[in-house]
C-alpha positions as MATLAB code, in Angstrom:
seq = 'XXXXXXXXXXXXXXXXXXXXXXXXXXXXXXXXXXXXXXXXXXXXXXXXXXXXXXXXXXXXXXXXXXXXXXXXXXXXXXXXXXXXXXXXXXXXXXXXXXXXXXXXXXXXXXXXXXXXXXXXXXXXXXXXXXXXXXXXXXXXXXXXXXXXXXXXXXXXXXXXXXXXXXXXXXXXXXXXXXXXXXXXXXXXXXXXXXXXXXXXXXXXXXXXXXXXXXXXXXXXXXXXXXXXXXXXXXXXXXXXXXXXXXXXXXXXXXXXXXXXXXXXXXXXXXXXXXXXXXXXXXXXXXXXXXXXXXXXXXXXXXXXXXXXXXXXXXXXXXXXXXXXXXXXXXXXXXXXXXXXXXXXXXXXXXXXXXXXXXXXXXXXXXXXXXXXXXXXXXXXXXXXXXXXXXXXXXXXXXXXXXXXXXXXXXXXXXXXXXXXXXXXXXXXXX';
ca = [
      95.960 -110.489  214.427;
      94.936 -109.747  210.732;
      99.002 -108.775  210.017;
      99.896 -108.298  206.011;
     102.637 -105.687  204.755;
     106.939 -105.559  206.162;
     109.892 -105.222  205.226;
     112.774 -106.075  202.923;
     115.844 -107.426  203.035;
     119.699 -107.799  201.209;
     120.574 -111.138  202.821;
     124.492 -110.657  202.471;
     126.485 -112.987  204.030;
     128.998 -111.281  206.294;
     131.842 -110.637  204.605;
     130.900 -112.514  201.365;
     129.930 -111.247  198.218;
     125.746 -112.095  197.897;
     124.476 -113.648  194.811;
     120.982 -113.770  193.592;
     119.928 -116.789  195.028;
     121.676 -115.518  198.939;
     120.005 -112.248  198.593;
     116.699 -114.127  199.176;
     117.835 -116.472  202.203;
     115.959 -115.959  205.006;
     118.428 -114.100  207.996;
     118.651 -115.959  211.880;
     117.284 -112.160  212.268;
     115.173 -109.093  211.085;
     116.360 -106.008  212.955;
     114.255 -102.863  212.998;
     115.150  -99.369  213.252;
     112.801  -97.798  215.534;
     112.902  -93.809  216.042;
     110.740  -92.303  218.729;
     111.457  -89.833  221.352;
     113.007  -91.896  224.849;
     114.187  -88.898  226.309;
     113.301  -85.418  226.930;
     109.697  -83.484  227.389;
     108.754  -85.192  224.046;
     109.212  -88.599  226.064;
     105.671  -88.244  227.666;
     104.213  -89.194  223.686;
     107.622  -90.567  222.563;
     107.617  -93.813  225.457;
     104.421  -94.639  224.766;
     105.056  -95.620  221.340;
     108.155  -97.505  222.002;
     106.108  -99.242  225.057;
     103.643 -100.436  222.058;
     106.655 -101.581  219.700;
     108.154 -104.165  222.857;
     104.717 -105.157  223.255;
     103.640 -105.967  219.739;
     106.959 -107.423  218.561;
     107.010 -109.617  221.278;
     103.428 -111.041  220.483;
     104.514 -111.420  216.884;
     107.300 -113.364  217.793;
     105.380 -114.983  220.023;
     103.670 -116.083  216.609;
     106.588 -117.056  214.868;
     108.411 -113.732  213.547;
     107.575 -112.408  210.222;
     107.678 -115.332  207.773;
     109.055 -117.267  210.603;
     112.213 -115.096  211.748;
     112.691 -113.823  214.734;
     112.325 -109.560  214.573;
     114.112 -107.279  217.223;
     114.255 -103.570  217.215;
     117.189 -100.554  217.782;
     115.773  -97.940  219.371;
     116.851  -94.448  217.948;
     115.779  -91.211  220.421;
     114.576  -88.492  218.352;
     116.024  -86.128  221.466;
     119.447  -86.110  219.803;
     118.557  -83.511  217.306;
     118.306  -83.929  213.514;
     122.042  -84.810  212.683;
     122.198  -87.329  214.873;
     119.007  -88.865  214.193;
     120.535  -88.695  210.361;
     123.864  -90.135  211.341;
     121.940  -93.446  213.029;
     119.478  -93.612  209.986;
     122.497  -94.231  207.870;
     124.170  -96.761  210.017;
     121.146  -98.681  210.915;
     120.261  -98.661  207.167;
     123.610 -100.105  206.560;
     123.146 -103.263  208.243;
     121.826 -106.246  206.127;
     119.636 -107.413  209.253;
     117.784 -103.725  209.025;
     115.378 -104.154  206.286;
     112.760 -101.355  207.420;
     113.302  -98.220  209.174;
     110.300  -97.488  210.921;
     110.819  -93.488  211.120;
     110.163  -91.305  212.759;
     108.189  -89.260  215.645;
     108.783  -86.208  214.298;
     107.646  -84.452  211.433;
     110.948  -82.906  211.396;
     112.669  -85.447  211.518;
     110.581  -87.505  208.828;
     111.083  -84.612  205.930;
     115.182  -84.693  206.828;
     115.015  -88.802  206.304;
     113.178  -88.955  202.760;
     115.445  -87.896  200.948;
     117.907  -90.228  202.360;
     115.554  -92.954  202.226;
     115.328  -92.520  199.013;
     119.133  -92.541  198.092;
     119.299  -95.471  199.859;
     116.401  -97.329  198.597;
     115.395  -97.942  202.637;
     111.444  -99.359  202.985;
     110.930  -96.112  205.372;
     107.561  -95.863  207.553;
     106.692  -92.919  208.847;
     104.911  -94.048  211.946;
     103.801  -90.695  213.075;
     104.880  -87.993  211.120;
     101.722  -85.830  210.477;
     103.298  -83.180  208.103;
     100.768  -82.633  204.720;
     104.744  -82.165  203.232;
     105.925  -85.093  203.325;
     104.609  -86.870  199.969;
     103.464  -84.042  198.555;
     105.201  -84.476  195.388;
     103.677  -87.833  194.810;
     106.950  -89.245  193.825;
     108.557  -91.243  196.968;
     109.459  -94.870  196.209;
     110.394  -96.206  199.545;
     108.604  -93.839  202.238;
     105.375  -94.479  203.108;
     103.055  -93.405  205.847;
     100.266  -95.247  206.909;
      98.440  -93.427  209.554;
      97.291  -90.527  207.550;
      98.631  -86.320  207.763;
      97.745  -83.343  208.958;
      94.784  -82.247  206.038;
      92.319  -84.506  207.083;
      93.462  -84.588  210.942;
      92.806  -81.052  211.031;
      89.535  -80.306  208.826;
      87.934  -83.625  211.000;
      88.591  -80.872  213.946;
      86.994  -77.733  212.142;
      83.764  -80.219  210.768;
      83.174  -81.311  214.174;
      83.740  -77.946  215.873;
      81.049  -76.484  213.240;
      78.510  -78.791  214.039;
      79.024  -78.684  218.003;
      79.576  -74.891  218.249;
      77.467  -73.600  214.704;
      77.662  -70.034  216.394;
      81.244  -69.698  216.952;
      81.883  -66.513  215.936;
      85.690  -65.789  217.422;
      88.724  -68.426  217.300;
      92.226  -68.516  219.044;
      95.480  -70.494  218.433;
      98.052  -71.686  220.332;
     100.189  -74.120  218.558;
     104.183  -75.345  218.972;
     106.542  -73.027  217.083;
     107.263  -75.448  214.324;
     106.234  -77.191  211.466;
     103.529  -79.169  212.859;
     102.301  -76.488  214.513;
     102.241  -74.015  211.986;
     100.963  -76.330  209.429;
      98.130  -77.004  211.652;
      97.250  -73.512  212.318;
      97.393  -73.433  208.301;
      94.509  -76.254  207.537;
      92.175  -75.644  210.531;
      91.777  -72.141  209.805;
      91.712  -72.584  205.624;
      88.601  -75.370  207.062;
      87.266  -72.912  209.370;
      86.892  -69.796  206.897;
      85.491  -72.316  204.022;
      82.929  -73.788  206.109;
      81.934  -70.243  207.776;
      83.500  -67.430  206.653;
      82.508  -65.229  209.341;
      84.901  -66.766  211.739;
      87.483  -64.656  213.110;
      91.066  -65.417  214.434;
      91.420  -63.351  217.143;
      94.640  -64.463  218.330;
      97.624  -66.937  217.173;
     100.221  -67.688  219.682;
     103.308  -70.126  219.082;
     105.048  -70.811  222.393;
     108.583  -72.792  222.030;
     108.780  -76.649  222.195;
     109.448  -77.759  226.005;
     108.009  -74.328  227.245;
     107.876  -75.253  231.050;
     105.535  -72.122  231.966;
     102.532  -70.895  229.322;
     100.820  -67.662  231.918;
     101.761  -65.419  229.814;
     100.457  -67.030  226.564;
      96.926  -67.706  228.974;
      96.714  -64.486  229.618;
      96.688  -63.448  226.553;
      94.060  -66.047  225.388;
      91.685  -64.653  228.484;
      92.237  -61.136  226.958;
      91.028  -62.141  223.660;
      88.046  -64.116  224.823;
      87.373  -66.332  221.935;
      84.801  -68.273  221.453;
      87.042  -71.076  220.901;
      90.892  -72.098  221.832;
      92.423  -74.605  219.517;
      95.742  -76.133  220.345;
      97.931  -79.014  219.155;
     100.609  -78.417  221.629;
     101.381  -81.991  222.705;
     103.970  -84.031  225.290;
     104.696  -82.140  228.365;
     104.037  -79.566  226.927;
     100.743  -80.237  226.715;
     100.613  -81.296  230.088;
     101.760  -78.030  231.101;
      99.365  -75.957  229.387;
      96.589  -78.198  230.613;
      96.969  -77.877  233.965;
      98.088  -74.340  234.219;
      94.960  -72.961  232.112;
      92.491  -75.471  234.188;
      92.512  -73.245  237.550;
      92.339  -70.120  235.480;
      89.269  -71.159  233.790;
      90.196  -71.012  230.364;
      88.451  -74.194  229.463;
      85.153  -72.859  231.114;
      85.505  -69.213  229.146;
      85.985  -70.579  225.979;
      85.457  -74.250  224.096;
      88.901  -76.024  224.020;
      90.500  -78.172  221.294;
      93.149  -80.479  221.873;
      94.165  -82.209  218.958;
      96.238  -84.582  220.810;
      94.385  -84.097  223.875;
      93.328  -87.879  224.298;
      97.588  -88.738  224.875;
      97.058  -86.658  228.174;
      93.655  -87.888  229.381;
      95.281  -90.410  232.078;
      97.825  -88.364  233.287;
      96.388  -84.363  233.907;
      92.809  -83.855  235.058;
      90.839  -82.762  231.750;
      87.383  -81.042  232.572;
      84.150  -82.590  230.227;
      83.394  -80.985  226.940;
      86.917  -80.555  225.328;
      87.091  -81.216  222.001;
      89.822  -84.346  221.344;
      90.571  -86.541  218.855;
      93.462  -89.355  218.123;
      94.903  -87.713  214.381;
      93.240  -90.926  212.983;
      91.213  -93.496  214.110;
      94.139  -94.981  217.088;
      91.478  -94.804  220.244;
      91.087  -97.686  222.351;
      87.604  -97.524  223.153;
      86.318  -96.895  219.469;
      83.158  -98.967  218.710;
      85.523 -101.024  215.903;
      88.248 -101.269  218.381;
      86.351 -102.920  221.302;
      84.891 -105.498  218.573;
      88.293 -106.961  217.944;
      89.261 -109.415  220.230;
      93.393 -108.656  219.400;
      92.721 -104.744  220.484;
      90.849 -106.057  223.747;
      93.801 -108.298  224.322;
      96.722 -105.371  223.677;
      94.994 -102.795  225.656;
      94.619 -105.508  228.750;
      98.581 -106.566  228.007;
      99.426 -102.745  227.744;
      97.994 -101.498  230.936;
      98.780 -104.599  232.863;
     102.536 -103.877  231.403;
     103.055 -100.010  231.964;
     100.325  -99.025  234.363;
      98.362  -97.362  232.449;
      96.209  -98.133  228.972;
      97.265  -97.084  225.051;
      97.310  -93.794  224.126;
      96.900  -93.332  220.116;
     100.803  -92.948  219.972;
     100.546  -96.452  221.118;
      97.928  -97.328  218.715;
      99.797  -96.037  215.840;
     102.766  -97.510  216.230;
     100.944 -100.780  216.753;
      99.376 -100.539  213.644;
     102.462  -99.894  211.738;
     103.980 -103.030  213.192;
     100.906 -104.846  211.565;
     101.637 -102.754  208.110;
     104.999 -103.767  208.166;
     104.532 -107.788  208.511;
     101.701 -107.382  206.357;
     103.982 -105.945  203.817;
     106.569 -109.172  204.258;
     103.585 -111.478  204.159;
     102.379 -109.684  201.054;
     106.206 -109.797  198.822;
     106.707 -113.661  200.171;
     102.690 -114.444  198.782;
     103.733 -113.019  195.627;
     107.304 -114.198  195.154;
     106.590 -117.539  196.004;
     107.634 -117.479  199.398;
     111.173 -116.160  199.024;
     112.858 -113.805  201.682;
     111.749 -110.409  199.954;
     114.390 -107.995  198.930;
     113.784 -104.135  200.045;
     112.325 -103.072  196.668;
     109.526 -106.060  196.895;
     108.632 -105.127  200.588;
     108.332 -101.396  199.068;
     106.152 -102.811  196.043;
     103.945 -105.183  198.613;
     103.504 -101.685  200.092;
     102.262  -99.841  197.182;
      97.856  -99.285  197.243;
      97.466 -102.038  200.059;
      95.130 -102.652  202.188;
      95.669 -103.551  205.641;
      93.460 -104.644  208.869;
      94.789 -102.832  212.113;
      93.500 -102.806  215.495;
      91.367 -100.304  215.247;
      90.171 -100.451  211.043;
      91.968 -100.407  208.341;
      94.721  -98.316  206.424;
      94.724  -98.327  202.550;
      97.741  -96.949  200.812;
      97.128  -94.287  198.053;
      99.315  -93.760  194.834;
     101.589  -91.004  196.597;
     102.413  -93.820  199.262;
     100.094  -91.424  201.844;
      97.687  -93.511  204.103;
      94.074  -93.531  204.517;
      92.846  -93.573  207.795;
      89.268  -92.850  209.294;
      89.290  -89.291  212.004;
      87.519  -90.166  215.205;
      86.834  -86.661  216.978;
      84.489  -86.152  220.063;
      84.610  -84.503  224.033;
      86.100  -85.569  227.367;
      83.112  -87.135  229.662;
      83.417  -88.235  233.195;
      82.949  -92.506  232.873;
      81.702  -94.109  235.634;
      84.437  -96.850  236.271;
      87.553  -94.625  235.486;
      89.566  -92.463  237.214;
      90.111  -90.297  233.838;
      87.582  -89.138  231.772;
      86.916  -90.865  228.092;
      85.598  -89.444  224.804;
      82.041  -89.427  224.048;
      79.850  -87.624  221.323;
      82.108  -89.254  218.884;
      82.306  -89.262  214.802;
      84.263  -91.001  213.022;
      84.439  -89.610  209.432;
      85.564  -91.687  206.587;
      89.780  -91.868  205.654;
      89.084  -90.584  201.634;
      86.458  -88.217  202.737;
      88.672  -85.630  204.126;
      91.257  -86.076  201.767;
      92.630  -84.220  198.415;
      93.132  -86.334  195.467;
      96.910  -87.233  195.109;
      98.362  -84.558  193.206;
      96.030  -81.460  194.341;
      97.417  -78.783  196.573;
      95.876  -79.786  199.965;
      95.733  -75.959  201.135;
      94.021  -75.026  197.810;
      91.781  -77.974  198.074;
      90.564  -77.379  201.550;
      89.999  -73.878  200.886;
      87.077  -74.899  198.272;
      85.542  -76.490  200.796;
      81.760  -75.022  201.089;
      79.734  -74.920  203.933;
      77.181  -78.086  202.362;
      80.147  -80.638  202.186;
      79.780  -80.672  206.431;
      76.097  -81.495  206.072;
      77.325  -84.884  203.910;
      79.610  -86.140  206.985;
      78.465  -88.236  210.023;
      77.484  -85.860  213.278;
      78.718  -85.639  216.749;
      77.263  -88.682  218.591;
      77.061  -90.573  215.213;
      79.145  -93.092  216.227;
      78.248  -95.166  219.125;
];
């Protein structure tokens, strides 16, 4: 695998006071802290990153480590609440062995653990956190996030949605009653009365996380019979909705979005023509993806490992594996092949620009990633007991992207409706 950006590292001897020269030893070990969600309804997109972190640290120790040391991880479950995920951030971070933090799931969880990152002076990547907040201020040192946020995640939905559906005249929401959902509720409408302003929102609904039962929240979508239904509910929850709205014919009354609707396709049965996308470019079946031998290879290991193949949860936390030791390869090339402390993996961090398994991630000034949006519909494949996504685009990481700096809800809302007409088109990408 093309692999260039990690971690860093105070090599103290235990118990001994390090001096320059021991600070750059390489350890027997390189221990990450790994924070995803092992238990609870968040689980069902949680596991399937932590399934991808086994796999992919095994193959790179398979290939020698990261500058040829051994890596293993501590798993930290996001279930625990905020505290606790805070109390084993600090510990972990305490340990010489833990360079990196690779953290977290959550959005939530990722805007509590900057700060302390950043006290700490703790390489931090935020594997999945989608939150537009978390380097807005263009100041962070030692967080970083290379799979991209919720501005051009969200606009990629309203783009495509404008092209598929020009006509759509009424829209409804039904998002998770939190950050993420809120925030995305924020950008896809800003996107959606930019592009057309005659759009209406007809309806915004924000159930609880791990709501078991969503009939009453249906019902309410049937009564306001939108032209469209966007949602970014995800996990069980997800599951839930899906197959509770599928036998009262929600997705045949209106056109459905589900923003993380791909995590779901193998497990609920989807009906064709829902709008679905990966938040970035993680899918498994992209054109680029099925080019590169390595991404053949870890879907094949993945679904002969856990049953089933990679969802982009999977994919992303892949790909920050490959950001990391790309970062360690990066501070060693440049230091003249020296263990890296943490403030030279941080710098080998800074504006790179790093192959992954399905394109490549380039790191802007405000340590945010750019990432290419994939976006297309659910299509029966012959072949597959699930359905896969078809019609695709795959619009460019910078192009849906504010300049570091600019307010990203100001900035979308200047969007006119000509800037669609400049992006690639549903079925553009084959």
């Amino acid at each position: 695998m093309s692999f260039r950006i990690g971690l860093s590292a105070v090599a103290i001897a235990l118990g001994l006071v390090a001096t320059p020269v021991a600070a750059q030893e390489k350890p027997s070990t390189l221990g990450l802290g790994i924070f995803t969600f092992t238990s609870g309804p968040a689980a069902a997109y949680g596991m399937p990153g932590k399934n991808a972190a086994d796999l992919m640290l095994e193959e790179i120790n398979a290939k020698g480590g990261i500058g040829g040391v051994p890596v293993s991880a501590t798993y930290v479950d996001e279930a625990q609440g905020a505290q606790g995920v805070i109390a084993e951030y600090r510990r972990l971070a305490g340990e010489p062995k833990n360079q990196v933090m690779v953290a977290a799931l959550s959005s939530a969880n990722c805007l509590a653990l900057a700060p302390i990152a950043e006290q700490l002076e703790v390489p931090t990547v935020g594997w999945n956190c989608d939150t537009h907040q978390l380097l807005l201020d263009g100041k962070s040192k030692y967080v970083f996030r290379p799979n991209g946020n919720t501005v051009p995640e969200f606009v990629a939905y309203a783009i495509y949605l404008l092209d598929r559906k020009p006509d759509v005249k009424t829209v409804a929401i039904i998002n998770p009653d939190y950050a993420f959902g809120h925030d995305a509720a924020t950008i896809f409408k800003a996107a959606l009365k930019a592009l057309k302003p005659d759009v209406e929102v007809v309806a915004e609904l924000y159930p609880k996380l791990s709501s078991p039962n969503y009939q009453t929240e249906i019902s309410r979508l049937a009564t306001a019979h939108p032209d469209v239904v966007f949602s970014n509910l995800w996990g069980a929850d997800l599951e839930n909705f899906v197959r509770q709205a599928t036998p009262r014919g929600l997705f045949t009354s209106s056109q459905v979005i589900l923003a993380l609707g791909e995590t779901v396709l193998q497990r609920v049965p989807m009906p064709d023509g829902v709008i679905v996308g990966v938040l970035g470019d993680g899918w498994w079946m992209s054109p680029d993806a099925k080019e590169n031998v390595e991404t053949v290879k870890f879907a094949a290991a993945y679904k002969q490992r856990f049953g089933e193949y990679p969802v982009f949860p999977s994919i992303k936390m892949a790909n920050t594996l490959i950001y990391v030791k790309a970062a360690y390869q990066a501070a060693m090339q440049k230091n003249g092949g020296k263990w890296p402390t943490r403030a030279e993996i941080a710098d080998a961090m800074k504006s790179s620009n790093v192959a992954t398994l399905t394109g490549t991630t380039q790191t802007r000034a405000d340590n945010d990633g750019l990432v290419d949006q994939i976006v297309g519909v659910t299509m029966k494949s012959e072949g597959r007991s699930f359905p896969l996504i078809s019609d695709m685009a795959r619009y460019k990481g910078n192009s849906l992207m504010p300049q570091p700096g600019q307010d990203p809800i100001a900035w979308v809302s200047t969007l006119k409706p000509e800037f669609a007409k400049t992006l690639p088109k549903p079925g553009s990408y084959k």
